[in-house]
C-alpha positions as a Markdown table, in Angstrom:
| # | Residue | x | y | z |
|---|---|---|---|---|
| 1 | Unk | -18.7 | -7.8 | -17.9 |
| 2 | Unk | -15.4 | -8.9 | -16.5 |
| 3 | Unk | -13.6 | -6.8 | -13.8 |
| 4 | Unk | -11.0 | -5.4 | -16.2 |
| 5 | Unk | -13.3 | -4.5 | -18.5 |
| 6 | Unk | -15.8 | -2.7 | -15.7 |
| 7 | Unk | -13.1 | -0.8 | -14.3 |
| 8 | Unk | -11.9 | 0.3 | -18.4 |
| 9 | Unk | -15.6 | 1.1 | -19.4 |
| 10 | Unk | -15.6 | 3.5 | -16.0 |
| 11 | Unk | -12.1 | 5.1 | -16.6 |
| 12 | Unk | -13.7 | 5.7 | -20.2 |
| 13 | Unk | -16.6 | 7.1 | -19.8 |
| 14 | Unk | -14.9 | 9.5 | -16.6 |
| 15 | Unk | -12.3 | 10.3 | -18.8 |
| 16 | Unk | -14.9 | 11.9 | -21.6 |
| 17 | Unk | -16.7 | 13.4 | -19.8 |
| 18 | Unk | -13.6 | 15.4 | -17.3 |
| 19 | Unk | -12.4 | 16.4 | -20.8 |
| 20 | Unk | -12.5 | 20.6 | -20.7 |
| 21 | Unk | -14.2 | 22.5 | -23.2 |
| 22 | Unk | -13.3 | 26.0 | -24.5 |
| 23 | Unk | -16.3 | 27.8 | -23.8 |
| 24 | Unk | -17.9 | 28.8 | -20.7 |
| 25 | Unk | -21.5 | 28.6 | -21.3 |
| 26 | Unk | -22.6 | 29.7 | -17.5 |
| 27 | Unk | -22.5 | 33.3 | -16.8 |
| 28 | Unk | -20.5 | 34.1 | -14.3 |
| 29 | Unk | -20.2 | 37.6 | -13.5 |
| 30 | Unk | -22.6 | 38.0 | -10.7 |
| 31 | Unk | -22.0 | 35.2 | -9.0 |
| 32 | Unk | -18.0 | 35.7 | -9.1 |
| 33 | Unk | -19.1 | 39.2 | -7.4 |
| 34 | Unk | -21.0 | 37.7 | -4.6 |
| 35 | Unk | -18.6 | 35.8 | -3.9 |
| 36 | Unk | -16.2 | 38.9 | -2.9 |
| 37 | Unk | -18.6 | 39.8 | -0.6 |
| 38 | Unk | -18.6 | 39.0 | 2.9 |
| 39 | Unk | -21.8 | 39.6 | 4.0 |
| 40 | Unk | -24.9 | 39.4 | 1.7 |
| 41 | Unk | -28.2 | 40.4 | 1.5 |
| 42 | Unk | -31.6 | 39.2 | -0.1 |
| 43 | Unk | -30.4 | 40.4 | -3.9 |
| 44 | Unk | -26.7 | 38.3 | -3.6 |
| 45 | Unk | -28.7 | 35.3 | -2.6 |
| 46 | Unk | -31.1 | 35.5 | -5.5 |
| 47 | Unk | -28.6 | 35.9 | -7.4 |
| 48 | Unk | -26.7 | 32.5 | -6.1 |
| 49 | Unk | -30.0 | 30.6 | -6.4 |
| 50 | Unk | -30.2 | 32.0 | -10.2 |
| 51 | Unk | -26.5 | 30.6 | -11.2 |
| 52 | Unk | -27.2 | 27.3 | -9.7 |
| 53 | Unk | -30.7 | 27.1 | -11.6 |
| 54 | Unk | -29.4 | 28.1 | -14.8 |
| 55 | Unk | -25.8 | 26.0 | -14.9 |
| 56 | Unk | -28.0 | 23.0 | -13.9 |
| 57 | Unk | -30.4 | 23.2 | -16.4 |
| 58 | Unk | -27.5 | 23.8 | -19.3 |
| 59 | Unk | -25.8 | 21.1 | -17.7 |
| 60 | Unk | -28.4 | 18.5 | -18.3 |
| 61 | Unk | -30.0 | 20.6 | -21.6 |
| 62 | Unk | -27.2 | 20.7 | -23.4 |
| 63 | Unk | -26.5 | 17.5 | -26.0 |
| 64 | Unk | -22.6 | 18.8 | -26.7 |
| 65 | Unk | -21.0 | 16.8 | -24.1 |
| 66 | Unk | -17.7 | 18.4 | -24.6 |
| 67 | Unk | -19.0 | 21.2 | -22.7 |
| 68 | Unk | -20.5 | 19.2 | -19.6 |
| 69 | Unk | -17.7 | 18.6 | -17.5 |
| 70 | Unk | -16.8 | 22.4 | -18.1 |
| 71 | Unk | -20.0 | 23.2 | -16.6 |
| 72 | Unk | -19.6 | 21.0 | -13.7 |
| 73 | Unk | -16.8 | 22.4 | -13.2 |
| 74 | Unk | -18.0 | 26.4 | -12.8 |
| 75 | Unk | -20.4 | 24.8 | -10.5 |
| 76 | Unk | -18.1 | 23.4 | -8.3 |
| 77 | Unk | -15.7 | 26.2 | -8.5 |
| 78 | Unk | -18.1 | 28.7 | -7.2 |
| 79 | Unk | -18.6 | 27.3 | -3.9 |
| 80 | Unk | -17.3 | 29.4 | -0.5 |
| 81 | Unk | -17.2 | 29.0 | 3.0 |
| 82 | Unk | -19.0 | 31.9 | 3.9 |
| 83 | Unk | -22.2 | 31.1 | 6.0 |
| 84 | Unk | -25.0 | 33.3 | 4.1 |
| 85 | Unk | -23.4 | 32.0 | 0.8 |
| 86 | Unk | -22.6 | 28.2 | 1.8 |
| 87 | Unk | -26.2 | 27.8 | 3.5 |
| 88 | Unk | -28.1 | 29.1 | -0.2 |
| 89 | Unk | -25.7 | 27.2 | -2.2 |
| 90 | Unk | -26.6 | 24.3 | -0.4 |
| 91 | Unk | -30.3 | 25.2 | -0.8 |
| 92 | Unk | -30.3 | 25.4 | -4.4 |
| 93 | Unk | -28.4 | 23.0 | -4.7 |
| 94 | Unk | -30.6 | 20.1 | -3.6 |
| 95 | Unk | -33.7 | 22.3 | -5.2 |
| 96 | Unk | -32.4 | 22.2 | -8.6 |
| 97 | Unk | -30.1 | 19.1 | -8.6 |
| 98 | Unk | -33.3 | 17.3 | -7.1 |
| 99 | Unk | -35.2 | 18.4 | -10.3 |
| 100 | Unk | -32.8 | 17.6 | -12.5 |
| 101 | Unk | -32.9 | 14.3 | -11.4 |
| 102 | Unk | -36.8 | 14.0 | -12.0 |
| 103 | Unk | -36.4 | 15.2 | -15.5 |
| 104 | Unk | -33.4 | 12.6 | -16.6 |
| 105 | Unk | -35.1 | 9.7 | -15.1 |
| 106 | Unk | -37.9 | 10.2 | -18.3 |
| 107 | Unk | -35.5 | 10.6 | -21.3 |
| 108 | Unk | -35.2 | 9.0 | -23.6 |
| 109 | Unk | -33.2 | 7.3 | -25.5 |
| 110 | Unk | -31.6 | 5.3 | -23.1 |
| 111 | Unk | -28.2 | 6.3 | -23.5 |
| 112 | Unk | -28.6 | 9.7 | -23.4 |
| 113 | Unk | -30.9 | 9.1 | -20.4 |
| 114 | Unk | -27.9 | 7.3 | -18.8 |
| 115 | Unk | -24.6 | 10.0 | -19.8 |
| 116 | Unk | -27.1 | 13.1 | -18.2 |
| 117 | Unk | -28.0 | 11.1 | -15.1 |
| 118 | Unk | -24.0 | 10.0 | -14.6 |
| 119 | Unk | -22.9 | 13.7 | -15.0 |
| 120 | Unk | -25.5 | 14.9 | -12.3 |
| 121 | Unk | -24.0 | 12.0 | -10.2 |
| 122 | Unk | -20.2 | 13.1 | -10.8 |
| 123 | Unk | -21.8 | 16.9 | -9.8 |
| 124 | Unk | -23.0 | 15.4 | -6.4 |
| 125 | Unk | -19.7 | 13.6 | -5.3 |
| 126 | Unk | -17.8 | 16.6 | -6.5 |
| 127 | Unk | -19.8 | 19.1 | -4.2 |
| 128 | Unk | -19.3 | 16.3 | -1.2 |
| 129 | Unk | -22.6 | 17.4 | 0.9 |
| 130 | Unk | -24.5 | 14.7 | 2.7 |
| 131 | Unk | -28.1 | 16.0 | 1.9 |
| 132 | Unk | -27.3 | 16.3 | -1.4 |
| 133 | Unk | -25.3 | 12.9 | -1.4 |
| 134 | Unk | -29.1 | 11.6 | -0.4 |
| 135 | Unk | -30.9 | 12.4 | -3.4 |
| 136 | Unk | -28.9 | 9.2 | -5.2 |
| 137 | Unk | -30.2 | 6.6 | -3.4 |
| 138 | Unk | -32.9 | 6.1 | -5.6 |
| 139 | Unk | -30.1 | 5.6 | -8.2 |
| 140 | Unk | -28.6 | 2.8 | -6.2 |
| 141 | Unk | -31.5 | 0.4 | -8.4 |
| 142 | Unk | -30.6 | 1.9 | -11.8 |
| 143 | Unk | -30.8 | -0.8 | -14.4 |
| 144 | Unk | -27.1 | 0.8 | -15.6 |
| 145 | Unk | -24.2 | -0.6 | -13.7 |
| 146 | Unk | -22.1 | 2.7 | -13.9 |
| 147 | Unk | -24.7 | 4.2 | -12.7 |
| 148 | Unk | -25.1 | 2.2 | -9.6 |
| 149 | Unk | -21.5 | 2.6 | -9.1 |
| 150 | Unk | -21.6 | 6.4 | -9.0 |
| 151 | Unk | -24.6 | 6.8 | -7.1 |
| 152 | Unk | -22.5 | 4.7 | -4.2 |
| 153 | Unk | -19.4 | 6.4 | -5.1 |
| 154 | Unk | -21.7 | 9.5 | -3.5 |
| 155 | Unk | -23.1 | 8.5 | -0.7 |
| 156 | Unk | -19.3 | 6.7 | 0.3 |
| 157 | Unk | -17.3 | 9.4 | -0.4 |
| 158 | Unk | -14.9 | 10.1 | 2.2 |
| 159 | Unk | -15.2 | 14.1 | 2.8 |
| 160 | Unk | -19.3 | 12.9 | 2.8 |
| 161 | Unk | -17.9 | 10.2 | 5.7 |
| 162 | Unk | -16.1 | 12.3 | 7.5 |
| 163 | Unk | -19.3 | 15.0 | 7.7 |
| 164 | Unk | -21.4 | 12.7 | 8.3 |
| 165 | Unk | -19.2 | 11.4 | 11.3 |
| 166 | Unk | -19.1 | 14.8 | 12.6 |
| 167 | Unk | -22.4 | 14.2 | 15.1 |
| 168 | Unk | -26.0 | 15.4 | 15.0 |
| 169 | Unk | -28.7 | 14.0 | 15.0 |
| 170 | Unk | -29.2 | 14.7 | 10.9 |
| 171 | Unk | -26.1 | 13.6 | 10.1 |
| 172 | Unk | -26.6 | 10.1 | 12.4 |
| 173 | Unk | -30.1 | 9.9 | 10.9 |
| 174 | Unk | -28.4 | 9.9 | 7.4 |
| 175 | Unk | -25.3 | 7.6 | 8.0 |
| 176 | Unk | -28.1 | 5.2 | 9.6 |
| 177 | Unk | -30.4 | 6.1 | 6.2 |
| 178 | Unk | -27.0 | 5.1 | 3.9 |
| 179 | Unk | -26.0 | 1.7 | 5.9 |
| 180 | Unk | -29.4 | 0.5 | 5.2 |
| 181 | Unk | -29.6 | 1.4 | 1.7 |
| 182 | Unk | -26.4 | 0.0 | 1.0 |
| 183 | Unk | -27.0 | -3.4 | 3.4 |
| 184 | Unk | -30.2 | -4.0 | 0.1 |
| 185 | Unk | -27.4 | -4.1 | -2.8 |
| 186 | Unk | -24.0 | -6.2 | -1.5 |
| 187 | Unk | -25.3 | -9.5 | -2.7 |
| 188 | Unk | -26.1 | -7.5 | -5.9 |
| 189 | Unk | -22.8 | -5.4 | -6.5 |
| 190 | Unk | -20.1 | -5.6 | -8.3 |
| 191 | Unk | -16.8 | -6.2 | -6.5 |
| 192 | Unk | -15.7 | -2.4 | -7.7 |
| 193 | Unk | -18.6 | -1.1 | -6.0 |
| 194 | Unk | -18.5 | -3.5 | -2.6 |
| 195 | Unk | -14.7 | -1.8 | -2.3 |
| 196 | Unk | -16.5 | 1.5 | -1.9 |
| 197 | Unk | -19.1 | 0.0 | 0.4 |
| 198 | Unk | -15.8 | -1.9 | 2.6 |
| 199 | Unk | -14.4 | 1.3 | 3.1 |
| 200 | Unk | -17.4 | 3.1 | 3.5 |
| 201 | Unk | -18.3 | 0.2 | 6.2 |
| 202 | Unk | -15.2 | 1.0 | 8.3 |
| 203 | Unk | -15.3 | 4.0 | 8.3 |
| 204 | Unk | -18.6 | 5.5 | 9.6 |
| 205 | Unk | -19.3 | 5.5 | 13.0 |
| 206 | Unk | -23.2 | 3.7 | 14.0 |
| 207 | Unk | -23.3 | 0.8 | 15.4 |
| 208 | Unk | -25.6 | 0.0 | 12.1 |
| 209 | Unk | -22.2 | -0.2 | 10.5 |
| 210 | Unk | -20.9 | -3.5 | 12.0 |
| 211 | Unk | -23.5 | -5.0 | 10.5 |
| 212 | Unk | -23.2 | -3.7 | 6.5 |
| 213 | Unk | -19.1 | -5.2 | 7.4 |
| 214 | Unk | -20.8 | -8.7 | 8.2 |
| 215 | Unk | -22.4 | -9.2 | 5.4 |
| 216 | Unk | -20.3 | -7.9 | 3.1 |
| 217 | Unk | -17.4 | -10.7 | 4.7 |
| 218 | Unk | -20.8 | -13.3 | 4.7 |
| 219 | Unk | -21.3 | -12.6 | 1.0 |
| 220 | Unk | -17.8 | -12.9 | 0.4 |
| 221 | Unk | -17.4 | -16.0 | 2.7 |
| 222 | Unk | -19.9 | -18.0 | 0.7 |
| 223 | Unk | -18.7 | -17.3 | -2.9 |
| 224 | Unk | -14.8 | -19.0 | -1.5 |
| 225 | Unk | -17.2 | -21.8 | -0.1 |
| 226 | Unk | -18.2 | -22.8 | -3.6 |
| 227 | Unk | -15.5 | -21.1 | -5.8 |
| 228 | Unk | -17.0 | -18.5 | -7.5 |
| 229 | Unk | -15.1 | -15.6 | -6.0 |
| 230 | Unk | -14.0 | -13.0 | -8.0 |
| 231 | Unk | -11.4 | -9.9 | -7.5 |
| 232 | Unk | -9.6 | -11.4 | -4.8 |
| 233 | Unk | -8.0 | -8.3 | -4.0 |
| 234 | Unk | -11.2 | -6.6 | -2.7 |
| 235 | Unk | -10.8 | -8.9 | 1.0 |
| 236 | Unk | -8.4 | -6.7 | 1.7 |
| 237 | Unk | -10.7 | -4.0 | 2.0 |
| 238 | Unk | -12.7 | -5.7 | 4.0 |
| 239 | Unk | -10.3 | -7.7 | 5.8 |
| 240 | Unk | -8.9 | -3.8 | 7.1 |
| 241 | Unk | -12.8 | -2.7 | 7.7 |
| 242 | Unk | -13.0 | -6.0 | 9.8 |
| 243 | Unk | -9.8 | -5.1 | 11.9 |
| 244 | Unk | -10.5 | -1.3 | 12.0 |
| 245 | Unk | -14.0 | -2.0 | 13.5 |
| 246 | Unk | -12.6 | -5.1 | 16.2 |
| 247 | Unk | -10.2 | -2.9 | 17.8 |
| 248 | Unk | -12.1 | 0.3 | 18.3 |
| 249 | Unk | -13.5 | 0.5 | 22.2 |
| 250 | Unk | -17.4 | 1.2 | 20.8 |
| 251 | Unk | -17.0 | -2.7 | 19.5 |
| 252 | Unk | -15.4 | -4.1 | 22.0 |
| 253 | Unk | -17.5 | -3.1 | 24.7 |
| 254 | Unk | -20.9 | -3.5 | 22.8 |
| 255 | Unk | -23.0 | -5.6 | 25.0 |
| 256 | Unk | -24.1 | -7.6 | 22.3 |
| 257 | Unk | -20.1 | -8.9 | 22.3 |
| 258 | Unk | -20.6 | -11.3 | 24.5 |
| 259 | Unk | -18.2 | -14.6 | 25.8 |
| 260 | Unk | -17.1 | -16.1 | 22.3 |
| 261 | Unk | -19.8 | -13.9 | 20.2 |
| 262 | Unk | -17.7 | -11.6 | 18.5 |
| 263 | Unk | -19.1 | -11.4 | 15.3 |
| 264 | Unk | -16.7 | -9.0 | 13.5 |
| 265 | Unk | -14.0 | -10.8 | 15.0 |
| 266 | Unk | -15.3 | -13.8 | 13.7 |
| 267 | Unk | -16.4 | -12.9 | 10.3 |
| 268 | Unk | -12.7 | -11.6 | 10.1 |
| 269 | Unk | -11.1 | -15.0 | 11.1 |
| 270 | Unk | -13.0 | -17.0 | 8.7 |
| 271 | Unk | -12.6 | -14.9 | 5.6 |
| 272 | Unk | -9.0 | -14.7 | 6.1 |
| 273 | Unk | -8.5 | -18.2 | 6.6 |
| 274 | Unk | -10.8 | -18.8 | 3.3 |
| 275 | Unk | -8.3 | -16.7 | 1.4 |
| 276 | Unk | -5.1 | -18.7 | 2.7 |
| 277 | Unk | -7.0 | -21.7 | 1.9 |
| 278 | Unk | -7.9 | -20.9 | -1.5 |
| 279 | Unk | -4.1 | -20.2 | -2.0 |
| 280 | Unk | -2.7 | -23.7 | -0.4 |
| 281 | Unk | -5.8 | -25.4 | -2.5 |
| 282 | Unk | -6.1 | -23.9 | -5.4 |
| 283 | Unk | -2.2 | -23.5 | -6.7 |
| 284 | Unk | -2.8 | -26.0 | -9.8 |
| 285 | Unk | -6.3 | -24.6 | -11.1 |
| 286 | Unk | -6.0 | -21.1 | -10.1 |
| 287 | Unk | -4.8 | -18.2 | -13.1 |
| 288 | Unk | -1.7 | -16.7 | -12.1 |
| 289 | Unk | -3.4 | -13.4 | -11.6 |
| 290 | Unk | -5.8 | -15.2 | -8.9 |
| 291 | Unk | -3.0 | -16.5 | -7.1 |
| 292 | Unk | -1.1 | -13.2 | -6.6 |
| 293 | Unk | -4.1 | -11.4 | -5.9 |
| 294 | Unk | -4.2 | -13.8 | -3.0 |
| 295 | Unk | -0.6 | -13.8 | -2.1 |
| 296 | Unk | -1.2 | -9.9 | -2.1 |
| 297 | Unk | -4.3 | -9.9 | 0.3 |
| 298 | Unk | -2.6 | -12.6 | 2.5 |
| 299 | Unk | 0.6 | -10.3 | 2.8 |
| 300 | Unk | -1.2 | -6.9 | 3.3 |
| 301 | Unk | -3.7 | -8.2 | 5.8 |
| 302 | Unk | -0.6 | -9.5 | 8.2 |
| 303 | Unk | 1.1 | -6.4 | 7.4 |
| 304 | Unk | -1.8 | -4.0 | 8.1 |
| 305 | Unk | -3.8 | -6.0 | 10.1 |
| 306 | Unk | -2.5 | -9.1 | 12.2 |
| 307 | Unk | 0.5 | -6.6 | 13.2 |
| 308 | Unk | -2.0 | -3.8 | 14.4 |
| 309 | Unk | -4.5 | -7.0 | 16.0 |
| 310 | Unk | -1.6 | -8.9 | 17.9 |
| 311 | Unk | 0.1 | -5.6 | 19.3 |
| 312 | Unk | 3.7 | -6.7 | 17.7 |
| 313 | Unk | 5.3 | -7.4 | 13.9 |
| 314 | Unk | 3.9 | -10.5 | 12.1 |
| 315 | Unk | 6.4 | -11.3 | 9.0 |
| 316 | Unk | 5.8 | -15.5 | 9.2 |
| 317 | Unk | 3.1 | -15.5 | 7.0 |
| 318 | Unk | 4.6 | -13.4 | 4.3 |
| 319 | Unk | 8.0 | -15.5 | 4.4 |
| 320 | Unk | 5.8 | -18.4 | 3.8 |
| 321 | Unk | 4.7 | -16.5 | 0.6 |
| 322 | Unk | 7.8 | -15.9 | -0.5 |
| 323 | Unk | 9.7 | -19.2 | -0.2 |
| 324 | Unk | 6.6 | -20.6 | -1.7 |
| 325 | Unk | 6.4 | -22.8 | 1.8 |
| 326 | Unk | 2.7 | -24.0 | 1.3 |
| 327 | Unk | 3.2 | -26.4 | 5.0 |
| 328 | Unk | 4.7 | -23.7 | 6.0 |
| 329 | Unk | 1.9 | -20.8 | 5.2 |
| 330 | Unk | -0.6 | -23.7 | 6.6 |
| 331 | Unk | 1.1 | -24.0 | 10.5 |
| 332 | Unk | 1.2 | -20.4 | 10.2 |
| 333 | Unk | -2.6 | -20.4 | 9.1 |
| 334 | Unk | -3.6 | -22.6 | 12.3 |
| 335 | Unk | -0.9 | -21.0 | 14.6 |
| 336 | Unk | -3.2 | -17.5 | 14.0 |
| 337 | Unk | -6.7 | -18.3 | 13.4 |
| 338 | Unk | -6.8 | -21.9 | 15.0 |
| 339 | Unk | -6.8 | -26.1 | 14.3 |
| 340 | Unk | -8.7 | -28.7 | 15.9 |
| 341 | Unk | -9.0 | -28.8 | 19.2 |
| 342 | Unk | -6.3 | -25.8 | 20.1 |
| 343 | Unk | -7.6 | -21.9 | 19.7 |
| 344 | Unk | -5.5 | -19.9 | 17.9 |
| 345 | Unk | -3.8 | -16.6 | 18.7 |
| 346 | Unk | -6.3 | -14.0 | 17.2 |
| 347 | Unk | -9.3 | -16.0 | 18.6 |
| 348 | Unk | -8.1 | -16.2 | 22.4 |
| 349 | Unk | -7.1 | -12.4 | 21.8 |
| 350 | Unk | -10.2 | -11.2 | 20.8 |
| 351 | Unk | -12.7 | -13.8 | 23.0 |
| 352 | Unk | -14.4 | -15.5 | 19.6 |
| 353 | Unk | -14.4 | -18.8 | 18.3 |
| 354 | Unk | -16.0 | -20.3 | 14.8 |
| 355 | Unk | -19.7 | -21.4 | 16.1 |
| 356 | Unk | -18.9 | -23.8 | 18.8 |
| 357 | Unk | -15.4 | -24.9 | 17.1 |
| 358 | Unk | -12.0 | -23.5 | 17.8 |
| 359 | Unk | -11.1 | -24.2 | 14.0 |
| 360 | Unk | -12.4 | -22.0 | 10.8 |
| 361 | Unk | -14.4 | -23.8 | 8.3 |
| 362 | Unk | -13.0 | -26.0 | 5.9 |
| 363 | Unk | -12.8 | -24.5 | 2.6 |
| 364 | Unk | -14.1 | -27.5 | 0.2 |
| 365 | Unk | -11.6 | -29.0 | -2.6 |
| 366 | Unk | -12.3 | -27.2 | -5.7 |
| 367 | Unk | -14.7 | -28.4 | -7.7 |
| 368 | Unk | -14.1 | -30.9 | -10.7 |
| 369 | Unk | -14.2 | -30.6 | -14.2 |
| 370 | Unk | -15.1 | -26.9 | -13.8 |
| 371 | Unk | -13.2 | -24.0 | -15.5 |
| 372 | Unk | -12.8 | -21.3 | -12.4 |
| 373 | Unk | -13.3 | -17.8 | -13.1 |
């Protein structure tokens, strides 16, 4: 499926299934009076472990899927920040959610097996809780492609990230967990998906992080190499993970970043260069929506990155862009990120050079007699 008509199939299916219903199928009474309460005792938290057991099981029990999202929703709704109540919502929570799981992943048909398993996904980024967040991994494999999407939609959402940078040993053992899981399914994702993962990438804070960033820009680097690219537009993602991650003082002060070894640094010089010179070499075969998706990257990473990276404003490269100056855009190109024999500005900056060379790889001339995607 092509990128537009991923992201329309997602936006569809979302869409149907955030449509309200007019009934309320949960009870709600109890519940809505514990949580008036500010200190509970063994009844109140029976009677929260109750409403989460029965709204899951008419979540995924129910086939009128009109009345799903409204379920979800009284779920979600009925969450507090009181400690006694929080800690057992939590707990039942994962219990029941956990079960639910169990049971979708033997239904049949497929379809049905698919829309009960996606709403239970939606439920767990909506409650934004790393423990629960974990129970998706298994998804991450699903033979369905939305569902693969959602289940890293999850475990990347940014309230989840920002927990989950929080400290403590759980919460480091489960970023840790998450990097790894997601490091098995870049090469395999779809470039919706490896935007989650970019962002996901730059934001958490293990040292197991830099490396998800690398191969996401080592993926991405080898698909310019031979032209098969697509969604230009998500190297700016990465491009900003790359630059977030080179100038924080963790990175820069790893002993692994040694005298011209900066791999982050690195990775980041070579895939920007790649998308400049996909630009100056592909202007007669490329679509018009490939080249302004990489006139857009090109512009946003000097604006958000090269700016931020060389301490001052950067406007060259985008008024190369604009007059359409392709020799222009190229001395610009080596000026930044390097030529034969001379290191450019980023690279002596940051202390990394391109495997033994002070210029980035040549991008090959695109292929012939091949239609480009």
């Amino acid at each position: 499926m092509n990128v537009k008509g991923w992201i329309f199939a997602i936006l569809v299916v979302f869409l149907v299934f955030l449509t309200s219903s007019r009934t309320e199928a949960v009870n709600t009474r109890l519940i809505d009076d514990v949580l008036q309460k500010s200190v509970l005792d063994s009844q109140d938290l029976q009677i929260i472990d109750n409403f989460i057991d029965e709204a899951v099981r008419e979540l995924i029990g129910t086939r009128d899927f009109s009345d799903i999202a409204q379920i979800r929703t009284v779920i979600l709704s009925r969450q507090s920040n009181q400690a006694q109540y929080a800690e057992q919502f939590s707990e039942s929570a994962y219990k029941y959610i956990s079960q639910a799981l169990q049971k979708t992943a033997r239904l049949t048909p497929e379809g049905y097996r698919a829309l009960l398993t996606m709403n239970l996904l939606i439920l767990i980024d909506g409650l934004e809780n790393p423990r629960i967040a974990e129970l998706v991994i298994e998804n991450l494999k699903d033979k369905n492609t939305i569902i693969r999407y959602w289940a890293v939609h999850c475990l990347t959402n940014p309230n989840v990230t920002k927990k989950l940078n929080a400290g403590g040993t759980t919460n480091l053992t489960l970023a840790r967990n998450i990097v790894a899981e997601l490091n098995k399914i870049v090469e395999s994702s779809s470039p919706e998906t490896l935007v989650l993962i970019a962002k996901f990438a730059g934001d958490i804070k293990t040292q197991e992080a830099e490396g998800l960033l690398i191969q996401l820009a080592d993926t991405r680097i080898k698909k310019y190499a031979i032209w098969t690219v697509e969604y230009e537009l998500l190297d700016c993602d990465i491009l900003k993970s790359l630059s977030n991650k080179m100038t924080t003082t963790d990175l820069n002060n790893s002993s692994s970043t040694t005298s011209k070894s900066n791999p982050v640094a690195g990775r980041f010089g070579q895939l920007y260069s790649y998308v400049i010179q996909r630009y100056l070499k592909g202007q007669r075969i490329l679509s018009d929506t490939q080249k302004n998706q990489l006139a857009s990257v090109i512009v946003e990473t000097e604006d958000k990155c090269i700016s931020k990276l060389m301490g001052r404003i950067h406007t060259t490269i985008k008024r190369a862009v604009e007059e359409n100056d392709m020799n222009a855009l190229f001395q610009e190109h080596n000026k930044l990120l390097g030529e034969e024999r001379t290191a450019g500005e980023l690279p002596s900056k940051f202390n990394f050079d391109y495997g033994g060379s002070t210029a980035p790889l040549a991008l090959p001339e695109p292929p012939k007699n091949k239609e480009l995607k």
